[in-house]
C-alpha positions in Angstrom: 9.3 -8.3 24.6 9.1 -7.1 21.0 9.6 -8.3 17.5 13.2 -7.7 17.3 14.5 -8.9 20.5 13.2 -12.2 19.3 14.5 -12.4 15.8 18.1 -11.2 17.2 18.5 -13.7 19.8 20.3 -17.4 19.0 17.1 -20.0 18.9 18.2 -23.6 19.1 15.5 -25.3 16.6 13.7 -28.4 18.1 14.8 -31.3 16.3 11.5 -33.1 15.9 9.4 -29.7 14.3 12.1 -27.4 12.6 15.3 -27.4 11.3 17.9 -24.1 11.3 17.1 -23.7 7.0 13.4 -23.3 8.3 14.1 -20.7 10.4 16.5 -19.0 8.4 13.2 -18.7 5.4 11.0 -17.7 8.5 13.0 -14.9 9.6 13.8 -13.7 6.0 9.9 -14.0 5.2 9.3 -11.7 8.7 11.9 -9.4 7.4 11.1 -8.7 4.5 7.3 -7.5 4.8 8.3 -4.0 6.0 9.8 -3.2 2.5 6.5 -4.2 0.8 4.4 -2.0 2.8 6.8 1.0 2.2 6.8 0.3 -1.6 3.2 0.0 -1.5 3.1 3.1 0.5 5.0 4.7 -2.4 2.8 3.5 -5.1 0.3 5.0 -3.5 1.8 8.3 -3.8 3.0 7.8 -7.1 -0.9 7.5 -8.0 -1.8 10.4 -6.4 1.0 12.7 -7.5 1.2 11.1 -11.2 -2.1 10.8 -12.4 -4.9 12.6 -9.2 -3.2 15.4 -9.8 -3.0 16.2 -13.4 -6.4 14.6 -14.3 -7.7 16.7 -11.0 -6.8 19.7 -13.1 -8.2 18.9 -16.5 -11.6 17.9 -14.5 -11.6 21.1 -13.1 -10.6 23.2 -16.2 -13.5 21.1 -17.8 -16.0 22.3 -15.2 -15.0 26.0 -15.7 -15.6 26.3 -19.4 -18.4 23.9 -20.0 -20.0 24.2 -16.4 -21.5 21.8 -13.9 -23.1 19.8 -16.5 -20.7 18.7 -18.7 -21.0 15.4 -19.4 -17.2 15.1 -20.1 -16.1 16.6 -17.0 -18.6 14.3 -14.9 -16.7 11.0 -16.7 -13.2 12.2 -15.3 -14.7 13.3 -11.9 -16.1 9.6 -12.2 -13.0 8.1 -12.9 -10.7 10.2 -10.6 -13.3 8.9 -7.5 -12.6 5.5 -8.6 -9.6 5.9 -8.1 -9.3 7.6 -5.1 -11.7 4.5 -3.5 -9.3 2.1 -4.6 -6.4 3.8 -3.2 -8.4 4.0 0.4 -8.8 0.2 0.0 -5.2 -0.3 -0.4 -4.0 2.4 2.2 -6.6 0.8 4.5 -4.2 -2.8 3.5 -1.3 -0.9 4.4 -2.8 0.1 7.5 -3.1 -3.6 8.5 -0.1 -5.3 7.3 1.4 -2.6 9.4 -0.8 -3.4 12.5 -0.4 -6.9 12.2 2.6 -7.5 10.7 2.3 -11.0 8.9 
């Protein structure tokens, strides 16, 4: 049986462990992660659209006028791989909550 099935039908709370406000929190708590991963799912593309690819194309003007050396263009590069490994690590988070779905 699957996630919603459960949450739709009528559960009669055990009187000695829960009480019906408890499980009203519960399910609204269960509800309510799918929206988080989706707007972290858009911050990630926010990143990626607002600041990989602008700073993706100063790097890269950088490395065609001063050449593979430049000590400037190897900062950004620096800096736009930082970013890019922290937006794995939270993509990889997404990947989970979706998986396991807290």
């Amino acid at each position: 049986m699957n996630d919603l099935a459960s949450l739709d039908r009528q559960h009669v709370p055990d009187a000695e462990h829960e009480t019906e406000e408890q499980l009203k929190e519960h399910s609204g708590k269960r509800r309510r992660w799918g929206g988080r991963v989706f707007g972290l799912g858009v911050f990630l593309v926010l990143i990626g659209a607002l600041y990989l690819g602008p700073n993706g194309e100063k790097v890269g003007k950088l490395f065609a006028t001063e050449g593979p050396t430049s000590v400037a263009a190897r900062a950004g590069l620096d800096k736009i791989f930082l970013v890019t490994r922290l937006q794995l690590v939270l993509l990889a988070f997404v990947v989970f909550l979706m998986v396991a779905k807290p």
